[in-house]
N, C-alpha and C positions, 0 to 999 in steps of 0.2 A: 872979676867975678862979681856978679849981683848979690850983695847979702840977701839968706833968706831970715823970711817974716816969722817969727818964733806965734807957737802956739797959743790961741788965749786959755789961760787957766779958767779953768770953772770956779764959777762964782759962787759962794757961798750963798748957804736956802733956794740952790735950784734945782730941779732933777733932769739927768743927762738922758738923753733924747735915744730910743731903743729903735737899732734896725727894724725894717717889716718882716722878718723872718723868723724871728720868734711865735707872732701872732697864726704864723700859716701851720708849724709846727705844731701847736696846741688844737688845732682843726684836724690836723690829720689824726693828733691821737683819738680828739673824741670818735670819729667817724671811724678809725682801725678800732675800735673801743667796742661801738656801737656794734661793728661787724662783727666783733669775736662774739659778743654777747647772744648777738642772731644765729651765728653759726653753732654755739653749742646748745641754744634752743632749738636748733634742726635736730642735731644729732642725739638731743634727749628725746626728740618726738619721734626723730625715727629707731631708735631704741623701744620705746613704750609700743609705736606699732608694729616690729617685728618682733618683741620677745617679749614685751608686759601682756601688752593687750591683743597678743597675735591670731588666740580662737573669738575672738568677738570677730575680729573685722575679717577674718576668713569667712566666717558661718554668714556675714554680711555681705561679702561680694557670691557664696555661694548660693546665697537665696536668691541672688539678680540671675542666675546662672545658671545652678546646678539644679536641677527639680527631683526627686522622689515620684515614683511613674507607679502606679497599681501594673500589676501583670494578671491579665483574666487568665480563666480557666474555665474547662467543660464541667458539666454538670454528670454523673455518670449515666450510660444508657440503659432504656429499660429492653428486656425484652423478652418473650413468649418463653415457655418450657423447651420451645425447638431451638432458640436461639436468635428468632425472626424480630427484626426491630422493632418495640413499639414507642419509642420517646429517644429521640436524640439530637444531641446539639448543633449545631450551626455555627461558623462564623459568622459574625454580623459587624459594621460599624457605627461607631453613633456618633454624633456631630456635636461638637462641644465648645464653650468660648467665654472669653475671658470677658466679664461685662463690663467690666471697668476700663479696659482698652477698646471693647467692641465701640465703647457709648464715644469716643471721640472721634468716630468716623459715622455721622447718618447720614453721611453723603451714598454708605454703600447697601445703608440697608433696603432698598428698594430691588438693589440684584439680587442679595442674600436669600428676602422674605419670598420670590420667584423660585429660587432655587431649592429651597426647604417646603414647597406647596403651602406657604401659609400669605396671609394678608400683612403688608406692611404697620399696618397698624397692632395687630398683634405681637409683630416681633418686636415693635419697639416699643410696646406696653412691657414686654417678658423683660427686656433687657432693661428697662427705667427700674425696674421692681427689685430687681438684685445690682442694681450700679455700683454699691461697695462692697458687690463678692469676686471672687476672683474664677468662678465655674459655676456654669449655668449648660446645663444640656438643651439644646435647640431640636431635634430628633432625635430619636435613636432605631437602634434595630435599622439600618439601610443595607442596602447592597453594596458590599464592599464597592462596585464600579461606582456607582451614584454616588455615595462619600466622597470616594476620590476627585471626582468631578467637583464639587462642592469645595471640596480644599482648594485644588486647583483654580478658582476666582480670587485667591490673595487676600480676602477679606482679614484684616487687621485683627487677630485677637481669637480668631474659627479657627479650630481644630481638629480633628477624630479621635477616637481611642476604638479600638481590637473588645468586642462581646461577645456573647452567645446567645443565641436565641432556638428554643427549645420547638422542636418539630414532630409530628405524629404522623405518621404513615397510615394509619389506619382511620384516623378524622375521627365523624362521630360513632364509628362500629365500637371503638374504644375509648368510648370520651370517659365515660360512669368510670371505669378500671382505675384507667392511668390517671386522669386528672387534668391539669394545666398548672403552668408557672405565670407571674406575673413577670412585668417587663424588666424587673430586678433580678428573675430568675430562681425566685423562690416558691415553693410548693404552695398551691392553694385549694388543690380539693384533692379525691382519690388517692392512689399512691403515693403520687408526687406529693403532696403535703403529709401522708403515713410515716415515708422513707426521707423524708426533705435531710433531715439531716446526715443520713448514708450517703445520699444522691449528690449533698452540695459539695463542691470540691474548696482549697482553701488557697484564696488565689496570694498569687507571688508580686514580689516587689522589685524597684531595681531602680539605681542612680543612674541621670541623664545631662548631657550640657546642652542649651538648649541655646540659639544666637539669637540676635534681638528680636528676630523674625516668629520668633517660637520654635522653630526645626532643629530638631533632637541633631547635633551634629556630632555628640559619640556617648557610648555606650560606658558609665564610668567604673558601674559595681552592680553585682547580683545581692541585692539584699538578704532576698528568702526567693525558691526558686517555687511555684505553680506547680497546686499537686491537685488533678484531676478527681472527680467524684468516681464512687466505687458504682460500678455496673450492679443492675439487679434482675436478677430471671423469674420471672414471677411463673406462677403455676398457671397459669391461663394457655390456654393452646386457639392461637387465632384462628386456625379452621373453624371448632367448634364455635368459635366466638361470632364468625360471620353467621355459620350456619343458623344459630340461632337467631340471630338479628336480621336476617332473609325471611325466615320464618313466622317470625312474629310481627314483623313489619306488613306481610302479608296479611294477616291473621287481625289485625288492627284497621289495614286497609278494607276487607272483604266482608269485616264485621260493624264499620263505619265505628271503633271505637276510638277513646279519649287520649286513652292510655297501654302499657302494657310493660310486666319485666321478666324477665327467664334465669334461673341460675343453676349451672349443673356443677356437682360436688363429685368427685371421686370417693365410693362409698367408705375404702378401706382406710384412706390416708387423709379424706378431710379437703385435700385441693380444689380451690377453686378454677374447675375449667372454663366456664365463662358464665358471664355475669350481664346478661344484655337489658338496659333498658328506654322506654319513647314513652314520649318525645326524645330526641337527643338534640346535640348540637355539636356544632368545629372547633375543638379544640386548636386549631389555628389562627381562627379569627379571633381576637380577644376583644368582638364590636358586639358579640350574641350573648346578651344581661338575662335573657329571661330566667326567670328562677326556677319555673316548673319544669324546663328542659336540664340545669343542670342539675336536678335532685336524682340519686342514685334511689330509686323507688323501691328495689329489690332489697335492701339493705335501711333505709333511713324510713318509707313510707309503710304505716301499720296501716291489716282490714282484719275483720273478722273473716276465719277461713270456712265458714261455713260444714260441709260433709267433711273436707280431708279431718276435721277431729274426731271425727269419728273411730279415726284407727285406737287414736289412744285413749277412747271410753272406754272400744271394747278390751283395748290392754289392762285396764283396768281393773274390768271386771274379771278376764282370766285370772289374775293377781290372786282374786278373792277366795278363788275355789270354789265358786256357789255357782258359775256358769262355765261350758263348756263352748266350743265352735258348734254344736249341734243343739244344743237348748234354745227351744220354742217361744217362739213369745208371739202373741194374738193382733197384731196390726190395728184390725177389723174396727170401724169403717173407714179407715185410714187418718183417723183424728180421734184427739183423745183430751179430755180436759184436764187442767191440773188448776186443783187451787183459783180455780176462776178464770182464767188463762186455756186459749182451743189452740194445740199444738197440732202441725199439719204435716202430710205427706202429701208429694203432688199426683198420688195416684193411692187406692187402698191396695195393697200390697197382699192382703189376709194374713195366714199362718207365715211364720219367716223365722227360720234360722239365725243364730248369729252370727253367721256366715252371711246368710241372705241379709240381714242389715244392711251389712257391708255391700254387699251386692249391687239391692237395688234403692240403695241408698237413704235408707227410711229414718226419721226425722224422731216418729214414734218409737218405734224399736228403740233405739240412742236413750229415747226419754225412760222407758222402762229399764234399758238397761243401768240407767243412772240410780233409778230406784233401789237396785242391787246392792248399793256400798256409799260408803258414808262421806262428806263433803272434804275432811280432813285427809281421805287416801285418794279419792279424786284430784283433788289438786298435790298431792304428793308425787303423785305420777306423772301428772303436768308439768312439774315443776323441775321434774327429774329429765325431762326430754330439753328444756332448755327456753320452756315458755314463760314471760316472762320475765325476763333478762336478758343479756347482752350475748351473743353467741362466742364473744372472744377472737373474735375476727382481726382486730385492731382497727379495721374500715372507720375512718372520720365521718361521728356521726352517726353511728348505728343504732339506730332505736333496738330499747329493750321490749319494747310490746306492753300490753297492760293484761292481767293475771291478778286479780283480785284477791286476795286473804280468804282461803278457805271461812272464817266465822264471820264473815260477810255473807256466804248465801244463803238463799232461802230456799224452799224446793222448788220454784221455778227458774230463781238462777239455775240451780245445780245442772236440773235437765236442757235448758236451751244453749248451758256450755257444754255438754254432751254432744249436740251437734253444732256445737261452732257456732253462737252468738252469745255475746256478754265477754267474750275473750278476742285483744287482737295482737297481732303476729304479722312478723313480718314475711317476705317469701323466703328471705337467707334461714330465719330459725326453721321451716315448715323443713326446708332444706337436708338441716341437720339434724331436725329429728324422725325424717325417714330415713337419712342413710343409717340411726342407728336400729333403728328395724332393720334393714339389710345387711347390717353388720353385727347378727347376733346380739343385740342386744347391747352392743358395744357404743357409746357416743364418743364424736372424736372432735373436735375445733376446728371451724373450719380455716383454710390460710391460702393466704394471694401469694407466698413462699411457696417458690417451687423445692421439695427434699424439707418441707417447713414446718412437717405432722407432726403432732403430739402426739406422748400418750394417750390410749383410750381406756375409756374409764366406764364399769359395766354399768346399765341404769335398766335393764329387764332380763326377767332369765328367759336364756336362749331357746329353750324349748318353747317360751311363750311367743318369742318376735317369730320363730317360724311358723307358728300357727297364725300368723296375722299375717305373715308373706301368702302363705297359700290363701286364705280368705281372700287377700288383694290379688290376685291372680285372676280371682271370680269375677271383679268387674271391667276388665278389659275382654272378657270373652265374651262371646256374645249370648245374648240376655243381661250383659252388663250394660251399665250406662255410660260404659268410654270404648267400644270396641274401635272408634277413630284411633285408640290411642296405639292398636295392634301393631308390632316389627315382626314383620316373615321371617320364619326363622331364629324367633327368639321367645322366648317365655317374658311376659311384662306383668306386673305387679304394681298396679297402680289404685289413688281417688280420685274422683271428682271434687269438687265441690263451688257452687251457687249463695254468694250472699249477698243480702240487698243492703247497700250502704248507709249508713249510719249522718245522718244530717238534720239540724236542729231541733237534735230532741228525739227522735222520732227517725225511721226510717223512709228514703227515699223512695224513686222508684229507679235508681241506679245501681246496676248491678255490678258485681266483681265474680269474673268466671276465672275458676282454678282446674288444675289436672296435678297432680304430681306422682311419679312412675317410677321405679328402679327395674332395671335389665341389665342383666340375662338372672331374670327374676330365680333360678336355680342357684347363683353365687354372684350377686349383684355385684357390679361394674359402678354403676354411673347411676345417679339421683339427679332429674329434672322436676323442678317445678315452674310452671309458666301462669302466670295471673296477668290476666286482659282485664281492663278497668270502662267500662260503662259501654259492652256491647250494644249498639240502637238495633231497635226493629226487635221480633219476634224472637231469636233465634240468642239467648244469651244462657242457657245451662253449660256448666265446664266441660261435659263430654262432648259437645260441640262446638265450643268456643277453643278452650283450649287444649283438648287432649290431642286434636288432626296437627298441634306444631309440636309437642313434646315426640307423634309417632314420625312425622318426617324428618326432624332432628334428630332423632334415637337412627332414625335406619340409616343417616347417612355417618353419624359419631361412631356406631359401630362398625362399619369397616375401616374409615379412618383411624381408627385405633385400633384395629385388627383384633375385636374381641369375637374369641369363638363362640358359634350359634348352640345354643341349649335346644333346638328343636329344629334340627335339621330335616326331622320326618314332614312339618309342617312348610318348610322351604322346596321338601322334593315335590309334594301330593300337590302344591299350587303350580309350581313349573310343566306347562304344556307337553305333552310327548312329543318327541323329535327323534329322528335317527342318529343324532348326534354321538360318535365315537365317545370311549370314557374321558379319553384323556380331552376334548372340548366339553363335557358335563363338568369337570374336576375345575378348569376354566371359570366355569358360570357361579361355583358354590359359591358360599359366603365363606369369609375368613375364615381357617382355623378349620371347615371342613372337610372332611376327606373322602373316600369312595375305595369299596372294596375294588382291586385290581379281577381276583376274581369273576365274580357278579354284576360291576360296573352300577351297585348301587349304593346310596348310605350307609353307613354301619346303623347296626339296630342297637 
């Protein structure tokens, strides 16, 4: 056997020389080290964002996401005492887009600005203007199909949203009444702005997902659901409403005038049945600015009413007990001077009742009757019918009229406000303070609320307003100066009145023709008053201007309301003789009357 080589000892002061496997172990720990270290800083961060900080970065992936959506709603409808629509809403859609995403596609706004009818330069002026909003309306109010269309191009960032848009079936017969909404859908004149806050509904909310695209792909939560505006029946009855605005439109036409407004009041209850005034305009289009066509003239524009104040001088003077309806007073020579001042009638008149004042309209008479009673109870009586002030209407906008402080006048004010100059009024008070003449003495408020009446509240004693019914009686008959204003088969009870209007200073040569009437003058119904504004040509006094629209309106109002004739003697004696059987006469009557079976005539 070969000996073996024994080992050499180590040497002293050297160090023994270490496997490579030490050196790789020391690596793996740093690096299993390094790992652990990473890994429980994963799992403290994913800790902190599922349980520390887990509503932040929810509420953050849900705003990339989830959106909160408005949910529109209708505005409520308006409509007539019968129930007949005069305002209601519409689906519409409006076109809407994110500009901050729009603005990184102008490769497409050349389709877009095509498809919206606008010029490329415009759209991309709108869009540059708001680039760090997040909504910008491009259109609105479309056709739902045209929307659609409009979406359907994929344009980046374009959307719709679900509106309303407010609609009139009656256009401008009912523009003054109801009003208009602006493209927000809020009230801005007439009712619509009265009632805005009855009318506007409160729209609903609701959670949506929406995918990169923008498309709503589910429905997540009802926030608050869409609660509809409350319906309103106004007192207006659109028959009467056209009727008048046929009539006076005529009447404006045939007379080459400027202007004109009509308002008939229900005498017991105060309701307004229509309220017509022209120029008008379409309350559809929202392109038609002119301001003179949207002024409710009847309500917002004062004139001096000329004769119609003459009722309430001589109410006046009844008041005092020093004149009667039959006390005399000397016209002669049909002008009179006062104080330096030659006050006129347009004809001498002579000897004239108080009655006949009234009658044939005298200017003098008025003046002496002013003479009668003292400036303090003149305008107490005045003031008491509702002149000068507000009528209470609620109407936006309603002028109070001007009514001067009794220790303001002098004796020639007193007398030329006797007959209606120095005082102006609108047609809505002349309105109400005849029907309280025909309501006993009773004044009531008027209201665009249909069931809307006030109490009434007394302002002359009732023995007195009937004695001024019967006097008003006298000038639609004939020797009056409105027998145009006559209804067949009905008693009417109306004034005239002629005033030249009021301009720099001084008087025009522009006139304002009045009529205003109550029938079935025995237990009055219905109160018209009609004012036509700058008659041309020869022909402008108010029994010819405007008492021929108050009588063609009265005769067609009262069958439509089916009010019975107070003078059926005067309906039978004008009806031609005919052989006609009773029961085809009973056919032809007016409302309400009747025929003896026996006799096959009128009751007497």
């Amino acid at each position: 056997m070969k000996p073996q080589r024994p080992s050499p000892r180590p040497q002293p002061g050297l160090r023994q020389r270490q496997p490579n496997g030490g050196g790789i172990r020391t690596r793996l720990l740093w690096v299993g080290g390094m790992l652990s270290v990473a890994a429980i800083a994963l799992v403290a961060r994913a800790v902190d964002l599922q349980f520390v900080n887990k509503d932040f970065y929810l509420q953050q992936g849900d705003s990339r996401y989830l959106r909160e959506l408005p949910i529109a709603t209708s505005r409520g409808m308006i409509t007539d005492r019968n129930g007949e629509p005069l305002a209601i809403s519409t689906p519409v859609e409006s076109i809407w887009a994110n500009p901050s995403e729009l603005s990184e596609h102008p490769d497409r706004y050349a389709q877009l600005a095509q498809a919206l009818g606008v010029t490329e330069a415009v759209l991309a002026a709108k869009i540059k203007e708001r680039a760090d909003k997040e909504f910008l309306y491009l259109r609105r109010h479309l056709n739902p199909d045209e929307a659609k269309a409009i979406v359907a191009l994929g344009v980046p960032g374009v959307f719709s949203r679900r509106e309303y848009r407010r609609y009139y079936p009656l256009g401008e017969v009912m523009a003054h009444v109801v009003g208009y909404t602006n493209v927000d859908d809020r009230g801005q004149e007439g009712v619509e702005l009265a009632f805005d806050d009855w009318l506007t509904g409160k729209p609903g909310s609701k959670r949506v997902i929406r995918d990169l695209k923008g498309r709503i792909v589910e429905n997540v939560d009802l926030i608050r659901a869409a609660q509809p505006g409350r319906d309103l029946a106004l007192s207006i009855d659109r028959r009467l409403q056209y009727l008048s605005y046929r009539e006076l439109s005529e009447a404006i036409r045939k007379n080459d005038a400027s202007a004109g407004s009509a308002v008939i009041l229900d005498v017991q209850t105060g309701e307004v049945l229509a309220m017509v005034n022209l120029p008008s305009y379409n309350p559809n289009a929202r392109t038609d600015n002119r301001p003179s066509a949207h002024r409710n003239r009847a309500a917002t524009d004062v004139t001096e009413p000329g004769s119609v104040m003459k009722a309430f001088t001589i109410a006046a003077a009844l008041e005092t007990g020093k004149v009667t309806p039959d006390t005399v007073f000397d016209t002669n020579p049909g002008s009179m001077e006062l104080a330096g001042h030659i006050i006129h009638d347009t004809h001498n008149h002579g000897v004239l009742t108080t009655t006949g004042i009234i009658t044939k309209s005298s200017n003098v008479g008025a003046a002496k009757l002013s003479l009668q009673m003292t400036s303090d109870h003149m305008y107490d009586v005045l003031h008491r019918f509702g002149f000068g002030q507000v009528t209470g209407s609620g109407f936006p906008g309603e002028s109070a009229g001007v009514l001067a402080p009794a220790k303001s006048w002098g004796i020639v004010e007193k007398a030329t406000i006797a007959y209606g100059y120095g005082v102006s009024v609108t047609p809505m008070q002349i309105a109400q303070a005849y029907a309280a003449l025909g309501n006993g003495g009773r004044m009531v408020t008027p209201t665009f609320v249909k069931g809307g009446e006030t109490p009434s509240r007394a302002v002359l004693d009732p023995h007195v307003a009937q004695q001024i019914m019967v006097m008003l009686e006298t000038v639609v008959a004939p020797g009056g100066t409105a027998p145009d204003a006559a209804v067949l088969g009905y008693r009417v009870a109306g004034k005239t009145g002629t005033a030249r209007y009021a301009s720099g200073g001084g008087y025009s040569k522009v006139y304002d023709s009045l009529f205003v009437g109550l029938v079935p003058a025995t237990h009055p119904k219905f109160v018209m008053v009609v004012m036509v504004h700058d008659p041309k040509g020869s022909v402008y006094f108010g029994g010819l201007v405007a008492a021929p629209v108050f009588g063609k309106v009265m005769d067609g109002a009262l069958r439509l309301m089916n009010v019975s004739p107070d003078n059926v003697q005067q309906w039978y004696a004008a009806k031609p003789a005919t052989p006609a059987a009773p029961q085809t006469l009973e056919a032809d009557l007016p409302p309400g009357a009747a025929i003896d079976d026996a006799t096959g005539a009128p009751p007497q």
